[in-house]
C-alpha positions in Angstrom: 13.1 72.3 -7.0 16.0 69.8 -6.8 15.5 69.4 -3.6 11.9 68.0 -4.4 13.9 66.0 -7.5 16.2 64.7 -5.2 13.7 63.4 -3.0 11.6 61.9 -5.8 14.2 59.7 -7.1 14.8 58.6 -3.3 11.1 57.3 -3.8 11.7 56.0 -6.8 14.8 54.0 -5.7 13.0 52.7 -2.5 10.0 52.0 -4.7 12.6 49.6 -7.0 14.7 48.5 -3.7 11.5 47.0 -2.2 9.9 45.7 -5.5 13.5 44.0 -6.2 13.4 42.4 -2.9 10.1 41.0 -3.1 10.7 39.6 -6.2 14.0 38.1 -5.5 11.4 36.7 -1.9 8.9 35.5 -4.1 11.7 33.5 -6.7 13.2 32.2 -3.8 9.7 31.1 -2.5 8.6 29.7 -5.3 12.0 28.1 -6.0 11.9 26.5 -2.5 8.1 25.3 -3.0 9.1 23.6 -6.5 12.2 22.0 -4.2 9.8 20.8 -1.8 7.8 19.4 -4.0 10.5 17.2 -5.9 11.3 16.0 -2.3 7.7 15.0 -1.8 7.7 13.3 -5.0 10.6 11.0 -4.7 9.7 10.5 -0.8 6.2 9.1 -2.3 7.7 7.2 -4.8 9.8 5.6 -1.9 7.1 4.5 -0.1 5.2 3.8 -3.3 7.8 1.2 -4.0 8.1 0.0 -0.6 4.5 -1.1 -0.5 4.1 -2.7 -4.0 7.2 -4.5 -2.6 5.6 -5.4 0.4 2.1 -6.6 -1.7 4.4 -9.0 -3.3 5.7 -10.3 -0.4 2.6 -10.8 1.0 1.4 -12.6 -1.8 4.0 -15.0 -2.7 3.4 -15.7 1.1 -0.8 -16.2 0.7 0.0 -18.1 -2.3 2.5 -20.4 -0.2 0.2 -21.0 2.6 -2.7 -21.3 0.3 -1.1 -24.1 -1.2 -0.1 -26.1 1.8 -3.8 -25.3 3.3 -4.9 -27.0 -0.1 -2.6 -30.2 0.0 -3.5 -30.5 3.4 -7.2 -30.8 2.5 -7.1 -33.0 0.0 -4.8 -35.2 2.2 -7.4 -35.0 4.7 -10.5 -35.7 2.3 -8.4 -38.2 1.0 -7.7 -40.2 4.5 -11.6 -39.7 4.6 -12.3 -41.8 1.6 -9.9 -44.3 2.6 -11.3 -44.7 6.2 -14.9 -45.1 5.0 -14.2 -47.7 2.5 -12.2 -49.8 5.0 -15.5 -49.1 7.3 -18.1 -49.4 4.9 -18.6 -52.9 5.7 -19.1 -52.1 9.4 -21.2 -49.1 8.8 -23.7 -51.1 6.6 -24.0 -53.7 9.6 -24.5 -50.4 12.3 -27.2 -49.1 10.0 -28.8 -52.4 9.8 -28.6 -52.6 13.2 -30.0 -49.0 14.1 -33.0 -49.3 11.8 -34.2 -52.8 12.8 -33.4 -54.7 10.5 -31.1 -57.6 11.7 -33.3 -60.4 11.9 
């Protein structure tokens, strides 16, 4: 009979050996998992600033050319209105001209 003891608590010690070591497997699983995770958060985080960083960039840039585009065209549409009324006088005679009507 202790023969069949003895063997019995060999069971029972390999049952605990292997349930020990998968726990301790599964900790340091989960332990790496959670690790990787926290990496993955502060690499998103990174990139997360990175682009709100670049957004900002970009639009003090649109903002800067948006203004230039709009000083340029009122520069132009002002040149426009200076032209015409310098030329008004001769466009009055061309249309007077083109209907018929210079007598």
């Amino acid at each position: 009979m202790n023969l069949f003891e003895w063997v019995k608590d060999i069971e029972r010690v390999y049952d605990n050996l292997i349930n020990n070591t998968k726990n301790a497997n599964l900790k340091e699983i989960e332990e790496y998992r959670e690790e990787q995770n926290q990496n993955f958060e502060s690499f998103l985080s990174k990139i997360n600033v990175l682009i709100n960083t670049a957004i900002g960039n970009l639009t003090v840039e649109v903002d800067k050319e948006t203004n230039i585009y709009e000083k340029n065209i009122d520069n132009a549409i002002k040149n426009i209105e200076v032209d015409f009324k310098k030329n008004i006088g001769n466009l009055q005679k061309l249309i007077i001209e083109k209907v018929g009507f210079d007598f």
